[in-house]
Structure formats: C-alpha cells, structure tokens
C-alpha atoms as an extended CHARMM CRD file, in Angstrom:
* protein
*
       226  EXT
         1         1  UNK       CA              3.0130000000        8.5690000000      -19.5470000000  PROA      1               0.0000000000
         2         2  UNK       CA              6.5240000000        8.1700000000      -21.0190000000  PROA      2               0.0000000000
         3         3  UNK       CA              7.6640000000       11.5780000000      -22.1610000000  PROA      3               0.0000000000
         4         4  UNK       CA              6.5660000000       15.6380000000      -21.7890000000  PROA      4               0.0000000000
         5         5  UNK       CA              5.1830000000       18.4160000000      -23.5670000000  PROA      5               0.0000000000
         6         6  UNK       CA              8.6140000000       19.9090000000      -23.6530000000  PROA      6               0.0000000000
         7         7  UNK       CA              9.5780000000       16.8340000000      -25.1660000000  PROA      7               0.0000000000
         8         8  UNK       CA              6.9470000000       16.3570000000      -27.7950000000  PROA      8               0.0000000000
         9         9  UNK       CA              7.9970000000       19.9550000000      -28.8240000000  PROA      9               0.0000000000
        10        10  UNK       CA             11.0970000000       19.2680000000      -29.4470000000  PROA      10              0.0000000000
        11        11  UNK       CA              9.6650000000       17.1180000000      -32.5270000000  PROA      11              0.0000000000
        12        12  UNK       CA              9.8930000000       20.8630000000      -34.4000000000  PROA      12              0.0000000000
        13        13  UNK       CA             13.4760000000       21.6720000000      -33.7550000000  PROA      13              0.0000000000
        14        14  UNK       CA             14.3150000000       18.6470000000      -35.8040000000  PROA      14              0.0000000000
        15        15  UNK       CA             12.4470000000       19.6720000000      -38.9030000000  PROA      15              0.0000000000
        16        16  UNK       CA             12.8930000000       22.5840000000      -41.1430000000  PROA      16              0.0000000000
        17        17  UNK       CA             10.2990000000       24.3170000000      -43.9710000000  PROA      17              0.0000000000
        18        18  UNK       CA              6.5730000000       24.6720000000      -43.9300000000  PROA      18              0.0000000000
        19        19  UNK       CA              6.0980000000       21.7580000000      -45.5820000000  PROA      19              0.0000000000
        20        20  UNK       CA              8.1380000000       19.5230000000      -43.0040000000  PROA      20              0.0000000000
        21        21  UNK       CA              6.8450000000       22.0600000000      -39.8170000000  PROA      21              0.0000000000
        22        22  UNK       CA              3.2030000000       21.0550000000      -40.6620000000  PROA      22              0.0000000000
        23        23  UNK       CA              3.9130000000       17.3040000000      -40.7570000000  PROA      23              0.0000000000
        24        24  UNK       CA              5.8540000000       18.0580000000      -37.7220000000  PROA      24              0.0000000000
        25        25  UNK       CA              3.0910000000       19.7970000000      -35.8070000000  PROA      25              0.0000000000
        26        26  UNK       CA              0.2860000000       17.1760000000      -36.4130000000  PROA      26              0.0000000000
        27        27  UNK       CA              3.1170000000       14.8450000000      -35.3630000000  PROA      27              0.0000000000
        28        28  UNK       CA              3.3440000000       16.5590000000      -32.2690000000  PROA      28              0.0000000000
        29        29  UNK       CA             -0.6310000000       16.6230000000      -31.8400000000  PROA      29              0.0000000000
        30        30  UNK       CA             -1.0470000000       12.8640000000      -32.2660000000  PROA      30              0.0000000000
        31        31  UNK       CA              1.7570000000       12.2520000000      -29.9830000000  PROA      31              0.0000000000
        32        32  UNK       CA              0.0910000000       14.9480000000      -27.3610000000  PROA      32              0.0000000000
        33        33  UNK       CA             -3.1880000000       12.8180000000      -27.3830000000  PROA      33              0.0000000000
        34        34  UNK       CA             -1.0580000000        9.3550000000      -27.3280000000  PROA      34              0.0000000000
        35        35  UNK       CA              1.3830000000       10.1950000000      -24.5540000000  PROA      35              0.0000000000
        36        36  UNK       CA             -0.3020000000       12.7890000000      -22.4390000000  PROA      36              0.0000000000
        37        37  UNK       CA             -3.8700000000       12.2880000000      -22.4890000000  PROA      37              0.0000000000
        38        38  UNK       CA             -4.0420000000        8.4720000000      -23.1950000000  PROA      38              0.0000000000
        39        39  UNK       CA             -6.0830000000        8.3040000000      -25.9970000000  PROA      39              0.0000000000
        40        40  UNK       CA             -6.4360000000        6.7020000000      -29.0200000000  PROA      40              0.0000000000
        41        41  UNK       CA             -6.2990000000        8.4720000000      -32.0360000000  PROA      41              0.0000000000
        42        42  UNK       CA             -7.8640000000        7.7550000000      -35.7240000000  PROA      42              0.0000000000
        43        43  UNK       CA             -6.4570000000        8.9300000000      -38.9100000000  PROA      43              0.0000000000
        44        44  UNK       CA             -8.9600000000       10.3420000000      -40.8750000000  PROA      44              0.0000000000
        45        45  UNK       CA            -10.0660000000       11.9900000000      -44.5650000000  PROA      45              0.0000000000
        46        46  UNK       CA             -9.9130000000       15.4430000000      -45.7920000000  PROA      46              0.0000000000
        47        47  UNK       CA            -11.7250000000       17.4100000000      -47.5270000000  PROA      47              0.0000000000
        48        48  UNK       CA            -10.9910000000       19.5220000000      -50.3490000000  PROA      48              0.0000000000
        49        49  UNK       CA            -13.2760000000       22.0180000000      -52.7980000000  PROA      49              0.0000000000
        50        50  UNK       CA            -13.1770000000       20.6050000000      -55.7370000000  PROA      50              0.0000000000
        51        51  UNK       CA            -12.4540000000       22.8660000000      -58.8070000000  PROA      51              0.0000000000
        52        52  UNK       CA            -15.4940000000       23.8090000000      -60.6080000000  PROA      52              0.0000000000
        53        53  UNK       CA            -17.8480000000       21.9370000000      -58.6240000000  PROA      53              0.0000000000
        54        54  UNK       CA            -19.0040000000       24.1310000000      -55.3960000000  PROA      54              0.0000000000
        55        55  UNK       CA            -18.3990000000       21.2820000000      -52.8570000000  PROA      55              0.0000000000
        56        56  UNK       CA            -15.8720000000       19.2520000000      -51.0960000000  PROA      56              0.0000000000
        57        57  UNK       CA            -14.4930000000       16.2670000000      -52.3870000000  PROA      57              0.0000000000
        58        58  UNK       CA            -13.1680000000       13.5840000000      -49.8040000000  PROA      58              0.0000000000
        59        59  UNK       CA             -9.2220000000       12.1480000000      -49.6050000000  PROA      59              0.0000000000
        60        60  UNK       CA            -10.8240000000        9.0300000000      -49.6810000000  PROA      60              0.0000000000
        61        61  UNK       CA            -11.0050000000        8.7550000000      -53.2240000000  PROA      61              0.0000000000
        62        62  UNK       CA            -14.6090000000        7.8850000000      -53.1760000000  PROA      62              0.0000000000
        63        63  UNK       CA            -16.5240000000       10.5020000000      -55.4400000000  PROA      63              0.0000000000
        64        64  UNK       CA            -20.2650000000        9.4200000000      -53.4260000000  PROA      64              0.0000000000
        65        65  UNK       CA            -18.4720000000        9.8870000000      -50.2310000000  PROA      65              0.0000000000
        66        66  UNK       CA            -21.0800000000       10.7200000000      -47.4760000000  PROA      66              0.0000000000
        67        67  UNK       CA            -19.0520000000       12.1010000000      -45.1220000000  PROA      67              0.0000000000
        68        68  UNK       CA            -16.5480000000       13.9630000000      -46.9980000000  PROA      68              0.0000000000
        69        69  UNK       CA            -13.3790000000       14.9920000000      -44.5950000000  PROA      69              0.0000000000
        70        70  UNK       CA            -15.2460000000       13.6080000000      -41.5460000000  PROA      70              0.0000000000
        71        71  UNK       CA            -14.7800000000        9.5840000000      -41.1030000000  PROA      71              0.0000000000
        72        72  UNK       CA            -11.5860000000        7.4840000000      -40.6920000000  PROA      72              0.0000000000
        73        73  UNK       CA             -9.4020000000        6.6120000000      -43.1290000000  PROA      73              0.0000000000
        74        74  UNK       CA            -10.4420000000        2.5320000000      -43.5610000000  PROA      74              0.0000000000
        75        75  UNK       CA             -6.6420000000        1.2890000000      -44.7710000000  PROA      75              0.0000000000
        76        76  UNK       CA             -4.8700000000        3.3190000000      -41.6580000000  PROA      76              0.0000000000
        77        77  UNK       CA             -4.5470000000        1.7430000000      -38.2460000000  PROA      77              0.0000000000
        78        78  UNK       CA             -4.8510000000        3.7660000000      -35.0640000000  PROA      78              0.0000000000
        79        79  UNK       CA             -2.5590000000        5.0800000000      -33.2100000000  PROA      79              0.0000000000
        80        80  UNK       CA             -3.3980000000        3.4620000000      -29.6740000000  PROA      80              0.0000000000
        81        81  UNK       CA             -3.1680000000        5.6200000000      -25.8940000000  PROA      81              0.0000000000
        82        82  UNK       CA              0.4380000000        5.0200000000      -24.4980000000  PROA      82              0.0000000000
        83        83  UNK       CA              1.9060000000        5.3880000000      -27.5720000000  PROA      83              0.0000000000
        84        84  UNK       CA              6.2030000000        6.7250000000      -27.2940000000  PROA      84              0.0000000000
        85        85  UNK       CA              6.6970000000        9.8710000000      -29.0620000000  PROA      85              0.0000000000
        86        86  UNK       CA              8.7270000000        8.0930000000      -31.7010000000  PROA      86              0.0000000000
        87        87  UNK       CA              6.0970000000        4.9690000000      -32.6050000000  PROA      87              0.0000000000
        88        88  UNK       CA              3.3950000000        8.1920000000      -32.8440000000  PROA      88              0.0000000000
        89        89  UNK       CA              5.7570000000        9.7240000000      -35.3160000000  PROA      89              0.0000000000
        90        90  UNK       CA              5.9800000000        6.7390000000      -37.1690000000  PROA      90              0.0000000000
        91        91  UNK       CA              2.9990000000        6.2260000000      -37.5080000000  PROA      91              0.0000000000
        92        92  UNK       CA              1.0480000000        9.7420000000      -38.2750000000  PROA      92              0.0000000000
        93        93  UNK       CA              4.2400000000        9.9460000000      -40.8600000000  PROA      93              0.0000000000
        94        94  UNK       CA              2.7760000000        6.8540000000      -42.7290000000  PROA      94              0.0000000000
        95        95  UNK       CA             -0.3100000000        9.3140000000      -43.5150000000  PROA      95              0.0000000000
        96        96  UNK       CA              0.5820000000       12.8840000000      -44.1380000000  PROA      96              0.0000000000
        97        97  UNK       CA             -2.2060000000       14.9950000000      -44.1950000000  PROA      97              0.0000000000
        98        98  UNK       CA             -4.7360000000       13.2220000000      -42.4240000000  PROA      98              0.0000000000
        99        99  UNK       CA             -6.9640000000       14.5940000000      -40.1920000000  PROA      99              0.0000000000
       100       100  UNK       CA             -6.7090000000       13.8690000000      -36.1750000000  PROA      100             0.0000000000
       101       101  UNK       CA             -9.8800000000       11.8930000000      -35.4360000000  PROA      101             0.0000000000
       102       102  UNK       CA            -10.8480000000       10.5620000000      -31.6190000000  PROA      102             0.0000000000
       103       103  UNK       CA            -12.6330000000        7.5120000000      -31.1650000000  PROA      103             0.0000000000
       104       104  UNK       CA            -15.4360000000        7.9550000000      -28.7330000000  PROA      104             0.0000000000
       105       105  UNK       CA            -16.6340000000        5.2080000000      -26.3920000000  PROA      105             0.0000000000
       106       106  UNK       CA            -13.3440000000        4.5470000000      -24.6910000000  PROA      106             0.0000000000
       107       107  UNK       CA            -11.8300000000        7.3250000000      -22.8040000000  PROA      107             0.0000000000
       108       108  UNK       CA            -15.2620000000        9.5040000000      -23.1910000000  PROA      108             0.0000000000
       109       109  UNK       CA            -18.5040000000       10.3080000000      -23.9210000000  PROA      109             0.0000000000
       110       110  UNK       CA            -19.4130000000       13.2850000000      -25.6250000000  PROA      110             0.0000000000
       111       111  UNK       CA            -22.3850000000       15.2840000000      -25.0310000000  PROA      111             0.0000000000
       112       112  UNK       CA            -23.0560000000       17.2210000000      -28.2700000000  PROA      112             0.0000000000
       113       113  UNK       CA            -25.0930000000       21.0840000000      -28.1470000000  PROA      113             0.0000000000
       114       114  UNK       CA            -25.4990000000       24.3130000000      -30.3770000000  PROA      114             0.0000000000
       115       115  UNK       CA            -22.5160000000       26.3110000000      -30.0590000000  PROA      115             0.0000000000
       116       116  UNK       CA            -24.1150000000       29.1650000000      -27.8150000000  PROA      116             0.0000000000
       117       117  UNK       CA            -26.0320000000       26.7950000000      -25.8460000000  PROA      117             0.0000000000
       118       118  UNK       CA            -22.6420000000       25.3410000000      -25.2760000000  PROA      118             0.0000000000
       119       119  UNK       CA            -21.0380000000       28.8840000000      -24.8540000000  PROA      119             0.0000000000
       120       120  UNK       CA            -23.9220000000       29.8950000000      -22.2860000000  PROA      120             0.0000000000
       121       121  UNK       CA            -23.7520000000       26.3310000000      -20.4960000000  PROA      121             0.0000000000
       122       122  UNK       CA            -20.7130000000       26.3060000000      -19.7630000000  PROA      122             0.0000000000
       123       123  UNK       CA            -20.5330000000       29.7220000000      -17.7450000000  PROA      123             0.0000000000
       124       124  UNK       CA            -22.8500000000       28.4470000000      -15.4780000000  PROA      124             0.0000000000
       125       125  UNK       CA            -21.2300000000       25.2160000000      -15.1480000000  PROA      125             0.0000000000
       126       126  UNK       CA            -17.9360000000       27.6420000000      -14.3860000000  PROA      126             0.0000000000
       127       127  UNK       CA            -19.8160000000       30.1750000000      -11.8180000000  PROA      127             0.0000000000
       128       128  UNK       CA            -21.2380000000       26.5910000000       -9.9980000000  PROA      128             0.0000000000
       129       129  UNK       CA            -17.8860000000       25.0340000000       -9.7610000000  PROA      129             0.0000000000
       130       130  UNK       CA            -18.9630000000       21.8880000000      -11.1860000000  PROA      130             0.0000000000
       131       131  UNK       CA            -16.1730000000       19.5020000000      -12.7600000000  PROA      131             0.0000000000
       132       132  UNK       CA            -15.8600000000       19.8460000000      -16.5060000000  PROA      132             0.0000000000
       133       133  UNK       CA            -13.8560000000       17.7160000000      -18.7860000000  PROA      133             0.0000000000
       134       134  UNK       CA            -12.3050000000       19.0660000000      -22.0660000000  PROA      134             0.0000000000
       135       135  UNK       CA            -14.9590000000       21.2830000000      -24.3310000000  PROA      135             0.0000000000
       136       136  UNK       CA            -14.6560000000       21.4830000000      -28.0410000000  PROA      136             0.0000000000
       137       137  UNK       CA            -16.2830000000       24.5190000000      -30.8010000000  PROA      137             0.0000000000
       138       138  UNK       CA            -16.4920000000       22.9240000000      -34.1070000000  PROA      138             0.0000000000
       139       139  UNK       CA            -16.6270000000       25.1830000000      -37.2200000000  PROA      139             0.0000000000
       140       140  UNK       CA            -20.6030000000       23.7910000000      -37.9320000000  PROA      140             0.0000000000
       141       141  UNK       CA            -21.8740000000       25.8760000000      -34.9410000000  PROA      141             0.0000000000
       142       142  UNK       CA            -21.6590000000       22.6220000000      -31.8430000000  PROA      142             0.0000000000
       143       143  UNK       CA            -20.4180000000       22.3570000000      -28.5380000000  PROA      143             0.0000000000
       144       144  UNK       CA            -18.8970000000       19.4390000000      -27.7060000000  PROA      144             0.0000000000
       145       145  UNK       CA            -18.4250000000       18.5260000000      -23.4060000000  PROA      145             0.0000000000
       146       146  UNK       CA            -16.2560000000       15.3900000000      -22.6370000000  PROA      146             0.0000000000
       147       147  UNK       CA            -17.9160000000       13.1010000000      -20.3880000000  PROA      147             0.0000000000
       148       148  UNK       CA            -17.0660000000        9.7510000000      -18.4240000000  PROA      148             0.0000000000
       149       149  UNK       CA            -17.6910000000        6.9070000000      -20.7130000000  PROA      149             0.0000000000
       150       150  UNK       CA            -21.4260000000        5.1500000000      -20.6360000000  PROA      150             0.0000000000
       151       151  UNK       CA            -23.0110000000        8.5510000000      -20.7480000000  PROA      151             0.0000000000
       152       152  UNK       CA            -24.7830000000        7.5190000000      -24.9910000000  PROA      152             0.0000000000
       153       153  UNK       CA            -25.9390000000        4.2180000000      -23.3080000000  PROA      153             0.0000000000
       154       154  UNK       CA            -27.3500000000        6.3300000000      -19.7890000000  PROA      154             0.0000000000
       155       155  UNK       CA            -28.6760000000        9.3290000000      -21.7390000000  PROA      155             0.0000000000
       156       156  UNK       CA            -32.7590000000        8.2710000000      -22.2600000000  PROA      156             0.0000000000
       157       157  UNK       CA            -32.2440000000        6.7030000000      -18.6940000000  PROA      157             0.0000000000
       158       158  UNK       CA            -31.3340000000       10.5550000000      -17.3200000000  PROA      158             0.0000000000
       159       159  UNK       CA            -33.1260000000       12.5620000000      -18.9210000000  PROA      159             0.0000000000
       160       160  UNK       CA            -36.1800000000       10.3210000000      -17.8020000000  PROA      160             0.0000000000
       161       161  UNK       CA            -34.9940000000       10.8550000000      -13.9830000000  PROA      161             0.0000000000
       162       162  UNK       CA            -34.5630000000       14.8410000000      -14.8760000000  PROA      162             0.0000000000
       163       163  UNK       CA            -37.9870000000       15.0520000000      -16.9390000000  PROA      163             0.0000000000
       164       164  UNK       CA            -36.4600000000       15.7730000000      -19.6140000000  PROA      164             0.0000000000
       165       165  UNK       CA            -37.3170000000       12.8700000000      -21.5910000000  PROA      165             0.0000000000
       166       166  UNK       CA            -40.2730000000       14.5360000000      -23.3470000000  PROA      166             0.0000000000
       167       167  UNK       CA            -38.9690000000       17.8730000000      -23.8230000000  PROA      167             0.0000000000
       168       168  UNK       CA            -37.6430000000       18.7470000000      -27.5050000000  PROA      168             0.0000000000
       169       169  UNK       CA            -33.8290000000       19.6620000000      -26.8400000000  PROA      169             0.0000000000
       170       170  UNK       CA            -31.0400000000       20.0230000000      -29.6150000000  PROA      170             0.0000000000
       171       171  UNK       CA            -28.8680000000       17.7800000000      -27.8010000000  PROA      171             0.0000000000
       172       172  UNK       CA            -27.1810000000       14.7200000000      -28.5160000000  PROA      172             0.0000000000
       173       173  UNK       CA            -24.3780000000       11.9360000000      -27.3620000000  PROA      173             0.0000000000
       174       174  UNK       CA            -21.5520000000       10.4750000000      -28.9010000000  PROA      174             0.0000000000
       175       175  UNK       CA            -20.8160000000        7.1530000000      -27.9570000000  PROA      175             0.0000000000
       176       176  UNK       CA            -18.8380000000        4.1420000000      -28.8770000000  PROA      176             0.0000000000
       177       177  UNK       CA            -18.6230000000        3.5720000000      -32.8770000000  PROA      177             0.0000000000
       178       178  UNK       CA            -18.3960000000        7.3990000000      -33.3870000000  PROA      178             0.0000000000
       179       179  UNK       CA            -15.2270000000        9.8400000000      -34.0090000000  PROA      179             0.0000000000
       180       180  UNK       CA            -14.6580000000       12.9330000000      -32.8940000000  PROA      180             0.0000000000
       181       181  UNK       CA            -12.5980000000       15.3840000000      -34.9900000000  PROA      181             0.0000000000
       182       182  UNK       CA             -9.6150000000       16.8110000000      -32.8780000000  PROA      182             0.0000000000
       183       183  UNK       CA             -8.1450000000       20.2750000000      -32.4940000000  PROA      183             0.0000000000
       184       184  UNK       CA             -7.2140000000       21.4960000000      -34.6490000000  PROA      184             0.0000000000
       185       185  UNK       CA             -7.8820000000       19.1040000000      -37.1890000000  PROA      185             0.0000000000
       186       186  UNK       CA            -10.5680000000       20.6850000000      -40.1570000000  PROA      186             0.0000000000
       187       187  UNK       CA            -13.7610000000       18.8780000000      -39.6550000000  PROA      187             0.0000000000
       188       188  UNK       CA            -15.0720000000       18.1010000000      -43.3200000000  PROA      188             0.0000000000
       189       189  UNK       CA            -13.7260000000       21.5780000000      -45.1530000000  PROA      189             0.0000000000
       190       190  UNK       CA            -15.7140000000       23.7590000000      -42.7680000000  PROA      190             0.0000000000
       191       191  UNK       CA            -12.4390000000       25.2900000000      -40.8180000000  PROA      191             0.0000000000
       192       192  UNK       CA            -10.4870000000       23.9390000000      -37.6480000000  PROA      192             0.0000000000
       193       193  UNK       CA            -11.8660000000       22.6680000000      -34.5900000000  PROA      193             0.0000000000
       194       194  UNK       CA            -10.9800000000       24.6490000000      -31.6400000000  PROA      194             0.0000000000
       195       195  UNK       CA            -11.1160000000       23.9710000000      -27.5390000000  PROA      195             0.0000000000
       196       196  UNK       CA            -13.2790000000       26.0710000000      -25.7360000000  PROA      196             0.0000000000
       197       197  UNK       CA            -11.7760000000       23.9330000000      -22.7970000000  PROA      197             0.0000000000
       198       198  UNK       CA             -8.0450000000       22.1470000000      -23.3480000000  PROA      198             0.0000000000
       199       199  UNK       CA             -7.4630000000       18.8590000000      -22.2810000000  PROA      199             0.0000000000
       200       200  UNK       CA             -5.3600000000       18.9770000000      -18.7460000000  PROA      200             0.0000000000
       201       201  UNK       CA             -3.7000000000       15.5430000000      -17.3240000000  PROA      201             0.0000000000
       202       202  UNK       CA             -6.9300000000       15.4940000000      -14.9750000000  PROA      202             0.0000000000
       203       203  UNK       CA             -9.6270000000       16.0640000000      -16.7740000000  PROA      203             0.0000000000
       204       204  UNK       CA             -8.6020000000       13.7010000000      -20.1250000000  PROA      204             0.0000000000
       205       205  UNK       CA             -8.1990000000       10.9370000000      -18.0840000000  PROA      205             0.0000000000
       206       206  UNK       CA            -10.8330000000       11.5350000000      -15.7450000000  PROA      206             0.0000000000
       207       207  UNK       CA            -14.0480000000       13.3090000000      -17.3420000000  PROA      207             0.0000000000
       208       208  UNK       CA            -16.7490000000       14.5560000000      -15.3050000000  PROA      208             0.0000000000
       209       209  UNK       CA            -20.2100000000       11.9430000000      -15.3200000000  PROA      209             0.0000000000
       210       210  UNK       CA            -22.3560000000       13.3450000000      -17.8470000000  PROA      210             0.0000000000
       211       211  UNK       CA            -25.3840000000       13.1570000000      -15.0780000000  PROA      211             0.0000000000
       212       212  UNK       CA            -23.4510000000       16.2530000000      -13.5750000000  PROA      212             0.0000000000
       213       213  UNK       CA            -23.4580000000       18.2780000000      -16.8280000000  PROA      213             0.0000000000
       214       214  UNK       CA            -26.6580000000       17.1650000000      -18.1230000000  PROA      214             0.0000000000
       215       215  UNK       CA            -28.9590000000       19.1000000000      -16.2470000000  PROA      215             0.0000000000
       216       216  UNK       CA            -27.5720000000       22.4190000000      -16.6630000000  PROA      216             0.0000000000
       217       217  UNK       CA            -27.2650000000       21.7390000000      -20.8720000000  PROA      217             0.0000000000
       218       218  UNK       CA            -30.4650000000       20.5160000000      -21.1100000000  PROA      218             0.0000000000
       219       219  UNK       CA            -32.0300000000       23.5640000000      -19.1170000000  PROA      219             0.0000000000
       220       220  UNK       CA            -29.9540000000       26.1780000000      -21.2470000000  PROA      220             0.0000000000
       221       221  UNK       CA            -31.1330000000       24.2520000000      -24.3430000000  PROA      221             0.0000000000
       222       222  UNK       CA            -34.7310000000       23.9860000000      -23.2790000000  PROA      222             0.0000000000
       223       223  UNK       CA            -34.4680000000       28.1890000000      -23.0910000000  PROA      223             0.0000000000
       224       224  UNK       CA            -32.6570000000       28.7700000000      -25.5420000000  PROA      224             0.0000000000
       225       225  UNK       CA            -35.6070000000       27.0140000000      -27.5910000000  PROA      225             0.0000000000
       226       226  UNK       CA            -38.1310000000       29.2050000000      -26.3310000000  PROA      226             0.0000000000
C-alpha cells in the first residue's frame, strides 16, 4: 500500500520531546490505518474533566455536547484509505490532539457485545478455527468484532434464520453513519481503547461475514443472560 511499518516508524526518529513524540505517535497511528490497513480515518473530540464540575467537557467547544470525546470533529476532513505517510502527517498535524475515529460502513461492520461475552466468544471462535477479523475492548466494558461490510443492514435478517430474532441479547451492529474509536485513542474520557485482536494485512482488508460470528456471540450472550 505505498510504504511499511518500518517506515511509518521511522516518523519518531525525526521528532524529539514528549510533546513532539505524542504528536508523532498518533501520526504514526493514522498513517498505520491509512497505508496498511486501507481505511479511512476520522478526526475526532476529546474529552476532558472539567475543573469543579465532576464530568467531561468535550474539545468541541460545545458546553451541551451529547457525546462528549466520542463523535467527529465537524470542521476536520478525513483522512481517506491509501493515504502516503507524508499527506497522513499532514493532515493529523492540522489537528493535534484529536482522537483516531473509524468510520464504519465501508471497510466493516462491527458487531458490538459486553466485554466478557466478547472475552468468552471469542475463545470459542479461537478453539473452532473460525476466521476472525480485528477485535476491540473499549474502556465502557464492550467487545467490538470486525465484520465484512452489510452485516447492520443483514442483522434482523440472521438472527431470524438462527432464531434468534426473539431472544433478548445485549448485542448490537455498527453500520454505516457510525464511528468507531481506534486504539488507542480515549473513547469519551473513560481510558484507551485496546485490541483484543490487532489488525493484520488479511484480516483489515478482508473481515470475516458476520453470519460466521453471529451464532457463536449470540449463544454466549443468550447464557451469559441466564
């Protein structure tokens, strides 16, 4: 895709002070996502505890913000899939600070559980050898699998087909119009979001169908309930 990890690294060596090494790393995030896995990525708010007040406060500027350190930043373009390590650079340097949002719909799905349902789920999927995408832990207790693209639009559809359509499950699916806070990006002042399951040069551009997941989540949910 135009350059390597040992290239995107190199983005440090050039840059000196914590100040200039912390731009420099979510530099080398953005242009990680850009280059290597082909997505798009979002600039996005942060959130902040504001002094006095017991909650966060969003970089936004707007004091009714509803999301606070959790949407994209409205003035700040994307940064699209493809993008060269320098034009990434450029750009993420136009907004230090911002958060690493993904825009879900394009690349992938996500399929959205509890944290241990996640945790447990994804053993099995492991000891069954079934393909799996990239997973994300967010610091708000969820479980986030990658899936192929379509899977928001298909998900009544197949969980109808697996009669699962009437059971109660904490499970959910990100689709087109929503953003996905990155690794390892804060998501809304609760703490960094971590992967469970890194992105590899297979799975980012090729996500499992959520139909292949979706069984095995909703089954772990459905007991986990119980």
């Amino acid at each position: 895709m135009g350059f390597t990890i040992g290239g995107i690294r190199g983005i440090r060596d050039k840059q000196s002070g914590p100040r200039r090494r912390g731009r420099a790393s979510d530099c080398t995030t953005v242009a990680e996502y850009t280059g290597l896995w082909g997505w798009d990525v979002v600039p996005g708010a942060r959130a902040a505890r504001a002094s006095g007040s017991g909650r966060n406060e969003c970089s936004c500027g707007d004091v009714r913000c509803p999301a606070p350190g959790a949407h994209p930043l409205a003035f700040a373009p994307p940064v699209p899939a493809g993008a060269t390590l320098d034009d990434a650079v450029a750009a993420w340097s136009e907004v230090p600070g911002a958060a690493v949002l993904l825009p879900v719909g394009r690349s992938f799905d996500v399929l959205e559980v509890a944290e241990r349902v996640g945790r447990r789920a994804l053993v099995r999927l492991e000891r069954m050898g079934l393909p799996l995408g990239p997973v994300a832990a967010t610091p708000h207790g969820r479980t986030q699998f990658f899936v192929a693209p379509g899977a928001a639009a298909e998900l009544p559809a197949l969980l109808y087909r697996m009669g699962w359509d009437d059971a109660d499950l904490d499970l959910r699916c990100l689709g087109p119009g929503d953003h996905l806070t990155a690794p390892p990006s804060d998501l809304g002042g609760l703490g960094p979001v971590r992967w469970l399951r890194p992105p590899s040069l297979d799975t980012a551009a090729r996500p499992p169908e959520a139909r292949l997941l979706l069984g095995t989540l909703a089954y772990v949910c459905h007991r986990s309930a119980r």
